[in-house]
C-alpha positions, 0 to 999 in steps of 0.5 A: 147197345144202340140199335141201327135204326138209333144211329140212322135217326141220330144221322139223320136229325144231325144232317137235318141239324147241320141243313137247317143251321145252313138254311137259317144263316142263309135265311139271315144273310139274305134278311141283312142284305135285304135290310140294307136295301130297303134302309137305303129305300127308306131315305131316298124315300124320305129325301123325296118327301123332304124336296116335295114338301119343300116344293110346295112350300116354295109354290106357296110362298110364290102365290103369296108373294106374287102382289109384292113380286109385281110391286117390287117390279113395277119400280124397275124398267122391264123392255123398250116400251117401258122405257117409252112409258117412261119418258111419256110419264115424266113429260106428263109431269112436266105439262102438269107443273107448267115446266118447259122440258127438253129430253136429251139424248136418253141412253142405256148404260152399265154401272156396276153389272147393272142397267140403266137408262140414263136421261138427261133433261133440260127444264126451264120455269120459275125457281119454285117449278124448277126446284119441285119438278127435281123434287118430284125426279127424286121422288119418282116410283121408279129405282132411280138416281139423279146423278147430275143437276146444273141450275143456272139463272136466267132472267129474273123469273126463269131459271133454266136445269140440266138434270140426268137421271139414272132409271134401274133397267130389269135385266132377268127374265122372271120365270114364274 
C-alpha cells in the first residue's frame, strides 16, 4: 500500500507540476510578447539608421555639388540687383564693340510658370558690329532667349536692330 507521506509527496510534486507548467506558459507568453516589441524596436531602429545614412549621403553630395550648384546659379537672375548688373554688363559690351545701344523698356514676364526679364535693345553700327553684338546677345552666360530681331539699313554704313531678349529669372529661394 502507499504510505500518506507517498500520496502527500505525489500531491504535492503534482501541484508543483501543474504551477511550474503554469509558471512557464506564463514565462513563454510574456518572452512572445516581449519578442514582438522588441522586433517592432529593431525596424524602427534600422529605419532611423536607413534615414541617417541617407541624411548624410545627402549632406555629402550638398558640399560636393555646392561649385557646380553656384555655377549653375550664376546663369540665371537672382533679385533686382542682378537685374541691374545685367543691363551694366550688356552695355559694357556694347562700349566695348563700338554699338551705339538704346535699353528700351526692360520688364519682368511670365512664360510658362517661369520668370524673365525681357529687354528690348535698339543698336546701331556697322553690319559687322551689328550682327556680332547679336551674335554675342545669343551667346551671353546668362539662360537667355532672343525672341525678336528687326534689322533694318539705314545708310550705306549704319545698320540699325531692334532686338528682345528674354533673361531666366531664379524664382526659389536656395535654402542650403
Amino acid at each position: 500500500m502507499i504510505s500518506q507521506k507517498t500520496k502527500r509527496v505525489a500531491v504535492l510534486s503534482g501541484v508543483v507540476f501543474v504551477g511550474m507548467c503554469v509558471f512557464v506558459a506564463f514565462a513563454v507568453r510574456m518572452i512572445m510578447l516581449e519578442s514582438v516589441v522588441l522586433s517592432e524596436q529593431v525596424a524602427a531602429i534600422a529605419v532611423d539608421q536607413s534615414q541617417q545614412v541617407a541624411f548624410t549621403r545627402l549632406q555629402k553630395l550638398v558640399q560636393e555639388t555646392a561649385s557646380e550648384r553656384s555655377e549653375i546659379q550664376s546663369f540665371f537672375l537672382e533679385s533686382q540687383s542682378d537685374s541691374i548688373d545685367f543691363l551694366n554688363y550688356i552695355e559694357q559690351l556694347a562700349t566695348e564693340r563700338s554699338v551705339a545701344l538704346e535699353t528700351i523698356n526692360p520688364r519682368e514676364i511670365e512664360v510658362e510658370g517661369k520668370t524673365f526679364l525681357s529687354v528690348e535693345y535698339s543698336l546701331e553700327g556697322s553690319l559687322g558690329q551689328v550682327e556680332g553684338f547679336i551674335q554675342l546677345l545669343e551667346n551671353i552666360p546668362y539662360v537667355s532667349q532672343l525672341t525678336a530681331i528687326e534689322l533694318e539699313r539705314r545708310s550705306n554704313v549704319v545698320w540699325q536692330a531692334d532686338v528682345i531678349i528674354d533673361v531666366a529669372v531664379l524664382t526659389y529661394e536656395p535654402t542650403l
